[in-house]
Structures are given as structure tokens and as C-alpha cells.
C-alpha positions in Angstrom: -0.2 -8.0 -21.3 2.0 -5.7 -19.9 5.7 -6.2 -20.0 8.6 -4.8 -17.8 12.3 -4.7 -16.9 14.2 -3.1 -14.5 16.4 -0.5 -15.6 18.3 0.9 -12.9 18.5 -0.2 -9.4 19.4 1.8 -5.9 18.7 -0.7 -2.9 15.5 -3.1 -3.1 13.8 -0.1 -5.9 13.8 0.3 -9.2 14.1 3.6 -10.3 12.5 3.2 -13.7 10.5 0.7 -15.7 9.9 0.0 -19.6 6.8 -0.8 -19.7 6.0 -1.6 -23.4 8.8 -0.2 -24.8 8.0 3.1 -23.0 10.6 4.7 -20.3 8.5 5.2 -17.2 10.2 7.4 -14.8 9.0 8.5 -11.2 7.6 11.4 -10.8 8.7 11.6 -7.7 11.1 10.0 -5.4 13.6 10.1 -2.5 15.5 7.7 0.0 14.2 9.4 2.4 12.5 8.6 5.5 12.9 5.4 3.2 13.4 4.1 -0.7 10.2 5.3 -2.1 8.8 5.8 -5.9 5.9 7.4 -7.2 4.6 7.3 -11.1 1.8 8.7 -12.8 0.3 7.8 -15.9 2.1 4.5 -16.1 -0.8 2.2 -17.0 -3.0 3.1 -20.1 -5.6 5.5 -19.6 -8.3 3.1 -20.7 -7.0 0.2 -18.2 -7.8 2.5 -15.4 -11.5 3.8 -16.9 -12.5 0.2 -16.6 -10.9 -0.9 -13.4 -12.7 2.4 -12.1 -15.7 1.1 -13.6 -15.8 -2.9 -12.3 -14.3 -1.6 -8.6 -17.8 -2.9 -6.6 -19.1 -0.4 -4.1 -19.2 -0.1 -0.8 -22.3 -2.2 -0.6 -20.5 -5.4 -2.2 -21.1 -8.7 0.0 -18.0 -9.7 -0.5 -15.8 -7.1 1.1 -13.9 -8.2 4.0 -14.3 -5.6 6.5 -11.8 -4.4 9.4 -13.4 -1.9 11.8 -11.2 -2.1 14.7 -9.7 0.8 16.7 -6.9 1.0 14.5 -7.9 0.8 10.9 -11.8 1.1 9.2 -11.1 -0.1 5.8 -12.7 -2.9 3.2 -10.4 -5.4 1.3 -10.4 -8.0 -1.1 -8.3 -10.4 -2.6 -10.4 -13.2 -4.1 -13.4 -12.1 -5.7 -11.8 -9.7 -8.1 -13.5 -8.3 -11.7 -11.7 -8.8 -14.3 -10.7 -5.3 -15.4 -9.2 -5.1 -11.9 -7.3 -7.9 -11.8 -5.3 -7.1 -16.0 -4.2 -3.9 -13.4 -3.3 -6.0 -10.3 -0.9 -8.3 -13.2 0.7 -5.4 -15.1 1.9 -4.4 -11.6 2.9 -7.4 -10.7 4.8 -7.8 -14.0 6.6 -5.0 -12.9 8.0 -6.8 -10.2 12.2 -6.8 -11.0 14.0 -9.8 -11.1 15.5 -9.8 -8.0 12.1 -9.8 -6.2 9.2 -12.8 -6.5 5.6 -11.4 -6.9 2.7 -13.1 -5.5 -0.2 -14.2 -7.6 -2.3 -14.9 -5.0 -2.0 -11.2 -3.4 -1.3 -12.3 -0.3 -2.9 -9.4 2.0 -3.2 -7.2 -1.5 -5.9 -6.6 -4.5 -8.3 -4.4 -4.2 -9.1 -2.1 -1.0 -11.2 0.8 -0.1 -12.0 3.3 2.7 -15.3 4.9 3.0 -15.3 8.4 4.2 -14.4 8.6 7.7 -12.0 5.1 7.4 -7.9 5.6 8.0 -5.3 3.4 8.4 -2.7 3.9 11.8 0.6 4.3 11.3 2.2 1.0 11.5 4.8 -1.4 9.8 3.6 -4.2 7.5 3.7 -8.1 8.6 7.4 -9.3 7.4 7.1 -12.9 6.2 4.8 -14.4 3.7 2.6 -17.0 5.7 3.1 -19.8 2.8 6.2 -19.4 1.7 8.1 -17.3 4.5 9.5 -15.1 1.7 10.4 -11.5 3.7 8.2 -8.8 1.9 10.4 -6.2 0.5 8.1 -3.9 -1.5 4.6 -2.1 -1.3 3.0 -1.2 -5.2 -0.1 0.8 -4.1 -2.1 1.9 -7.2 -4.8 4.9 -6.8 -8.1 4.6 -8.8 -9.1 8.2 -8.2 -8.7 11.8 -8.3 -9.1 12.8 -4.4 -9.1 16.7 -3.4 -7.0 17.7 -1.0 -9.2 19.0 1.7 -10.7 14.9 2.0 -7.4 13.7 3.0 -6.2 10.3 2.0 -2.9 11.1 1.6 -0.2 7.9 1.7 1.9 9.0 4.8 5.5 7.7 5.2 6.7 8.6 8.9 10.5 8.9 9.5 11.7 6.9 12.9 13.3 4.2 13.9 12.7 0.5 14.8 10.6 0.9 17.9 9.0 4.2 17.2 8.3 6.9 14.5 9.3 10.7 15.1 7.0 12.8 12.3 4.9 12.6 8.8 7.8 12.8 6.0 5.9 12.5 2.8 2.4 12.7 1.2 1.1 10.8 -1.7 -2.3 12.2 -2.6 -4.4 10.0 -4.8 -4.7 10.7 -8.1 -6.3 8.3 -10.6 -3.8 6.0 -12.5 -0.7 7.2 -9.8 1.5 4.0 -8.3 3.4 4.6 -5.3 5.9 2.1 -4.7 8.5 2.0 -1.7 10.5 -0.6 0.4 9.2 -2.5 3.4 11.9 -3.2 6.0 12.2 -2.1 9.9 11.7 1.7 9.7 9.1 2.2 6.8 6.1 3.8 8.8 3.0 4.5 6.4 -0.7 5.1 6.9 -3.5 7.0 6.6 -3.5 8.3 10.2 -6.6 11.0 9.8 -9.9 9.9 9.1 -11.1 10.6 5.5 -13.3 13.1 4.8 -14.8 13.0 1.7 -17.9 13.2 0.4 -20.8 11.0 1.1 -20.2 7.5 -0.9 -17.3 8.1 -2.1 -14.7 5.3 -1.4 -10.9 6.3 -1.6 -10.1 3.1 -3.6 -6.5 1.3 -4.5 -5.1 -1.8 -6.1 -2.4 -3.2 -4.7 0.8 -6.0 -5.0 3.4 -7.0 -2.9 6.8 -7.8 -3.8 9.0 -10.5 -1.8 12.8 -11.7 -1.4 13.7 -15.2 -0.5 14.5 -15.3 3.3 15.4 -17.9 5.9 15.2 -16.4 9.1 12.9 -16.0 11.3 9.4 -14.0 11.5 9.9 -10.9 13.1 6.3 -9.4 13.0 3.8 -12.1 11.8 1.6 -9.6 12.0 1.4 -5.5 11.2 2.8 -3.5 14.3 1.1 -0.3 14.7 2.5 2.1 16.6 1.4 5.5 18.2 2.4 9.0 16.3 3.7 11.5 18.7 1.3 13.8 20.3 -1.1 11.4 19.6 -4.4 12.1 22.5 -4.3 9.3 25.4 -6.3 6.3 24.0 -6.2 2.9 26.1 -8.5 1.1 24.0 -6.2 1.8 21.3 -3.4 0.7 23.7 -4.4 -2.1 24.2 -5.4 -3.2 20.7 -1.9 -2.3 19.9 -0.4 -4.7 22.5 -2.4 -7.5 22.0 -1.5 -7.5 18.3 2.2 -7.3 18.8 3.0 -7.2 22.2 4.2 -4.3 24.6 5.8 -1.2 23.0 
């Protein structure tokens, strides 16, 4: 089992984790558009191999699928192989102390995109349903080398609290690479371009979400997706958009 503590901290992130008695520092990192991490290597090479190895494909009965016009990806959070799930608790036993993890994933685990599948820009959902903990922080873990020209890439967008303004960062996947950053009113991410990679390959991640104790109210039970600008005219998408979360 793996075992953590937080080192050094600079607003909700750590900035580096002992993880077995091993200094893991990021790789990268900036507080800019938001706090944001991202570390490579920092799981054993043989946990990932067999995570890799008991991900089910794209054919699995039990994926929950979204197809909608914002988002064409496949999740799960219940029905999780073993291999996958020793990752899913190492990160979660990364989770410093003045955060709460969440055994039951709560929206996390394991998800996929096919080729062709992205993920609008938009701001995650801010309360816990069960607990109404406010989430706080995003652990995305990549299963896979992706080339470049497929795409993929974790965006972060810069803006503000009703709108975002331009891409600031890309995370491409790379097998065994975390990307960790805070949730709050401003952190835009997604996968706003379709993925283009080869035929049945899945672009596939574990992830857990970190939570603070919180007693006011929800502000976005659900994720508000927003347009990116010079975004083409869509009102399908529109309205999608405003049925979700209301009028932007």
C-alpha cells in the first residue's frame, strides 16, 4: 500500500509527495490560469503495466456512456478490476490532510474516450451530493503514451467566473503521468477537440477527487460548460448548455 504526506503546501496543492519514502516532485507546475501539478513516474512502473492490462475495452457492458452534444466519453466507478482500483487508492492516499478523499469516487475511477470523444470546456459540479463537502482537487491519472498529432491533451483555460478567455496549458498523456490541480470558480479544463487517434484506441485515465468540508450552499450541482471563444454558432449545443445550468 502506498503511503504519503504532504510536504509543502501553496493554496489547496501540494507541491510534493513522499510516497514510500521517495521525494516526488512535479514535473511541472504553475499557479497559473490556476494551482496546477503534474508528476511522472510517481506510481511503480509495474502498478501501471497491470492497470493497463485489467482497463476493459471499449466493448465492456458496463461502461456508463455520455454521448451528448457536449461530451462523448465512457466512465466507471463501480465495477472496477482490481489492478485499477490498488492505482485509484495510492492516489487517493495521496490526498493531504487538509483535504477528505472519497472512497466511493464519487463522479471518478476509471474513464475513457474513444477516438473521436472530447470533453467541453467546463467547470466541475462543486458539492459532493452525500456529504456536501465542496470539491477542491482534480487527480487525473494517464494509462497511456498518446502522440501528439491524436490530441487528448488536458486543457486548463484562463477566465473568469462566467466565461473563459483562451487554452493556457496542455497536459499530453503519457502513461504513468498524474495531473493534479484545484477546482474552484475559474478552473476551466477539457478536452475541447475531438480525438483522433487510431482506430480502437481508447485515451484512458483513472481518476480521484479530493474534498474540503463546506457549509454553504451548492453553487453548481451540476458541471457548467461554457463556450470557448470563437467557438462556430451551435444552438443545439446552446441549448444543452442552458438546460444544464441555466442561461449564460
Amino acid at each position: 500500500m502506498t503511503s504519503s504526506t504532504q510536504l509543502e503546501s501553496q493554496m489547496i496543492l501540494p507541491t510534493a509527495f513522499d510516497v514510500n519514502g521517495l521525494l516526488v516532485e512535479p514535473t511541472r507546475a504553475s499557479e497559473i490560469p490556476f494551482s496546477w501539478r503534474a508528476y511522472d513516474n510517481i506510481f511503480d512502473k509495474k502498478m501501471i503495466e497491470a492497470a493497463q492490462k485489467a482497463f476493459p475495452p471499449d466493448s465492456w457492458g458496463e461502461w456508463l456512456r455520455y454521448d451528448s452534444p457536449g461530451e462523448r466519453k465512457i466512465t466507471n466507478n463501480k465495477h472496477i478490476p482490481k489492478a485499477c482500483r490498488d492505482v485509484l487508492e495510492a492516489m487517493n492516499a495521496l490526498c493531504p490532510v487538509w483535504l477528505v478523499s472519497d472512497p466511493d469516487l464519487y463522479a471518478g475511477g476509471m474513464h475513457a474516450m474513444p477516438s473521436g470523444g472530447w470533453l467541453d470546456v467546463h467547470l466541475d459540479c462543486d458539492r459532493h451530493p452525500v456529504t456536501g463537502n465542496r470539491r477542491a482537487a482534480n487527480a487525473v491519472l494517464f494509462l497511456d503514451d498518446f502522440d501528439p498529432s491524436w490530441g487528448g491533451e488536458l486543457e486548463f483555460w484562463s477566465g473568469d467566473t462566467e466565461k473563459v478567455e483562451s487554452c493556457a496549458v496542455k497536459i499530453l498523456p503519457a502513461a504513468g503521468r498524474m495531473a493534479l490541480f484545484e477546482t474552484n470558480d475559474y478552473s476551466y479544463h477539457g478536452i475541447s477537440q475531438p480525438i483522433k487517434a487510431p482506430p480502437g484506441v481508447l485515451r484512458r485515465t483513472l481518476a480521484v477527487y479530493w474534498w474540503e468540508p463546506c457549509d454553504g450552499p451548492f453553487l453548481r450541482p451540476r458541471a457548467k460548460f461554457v463556450p470557448t471563444p470563437g467557438e462556430k454558432a451551435d444552438p443545439v449545443k446552446d441549448r444543452w448548455r442552458e438546460e444544464r445550468c441555466g442561461k449564460m
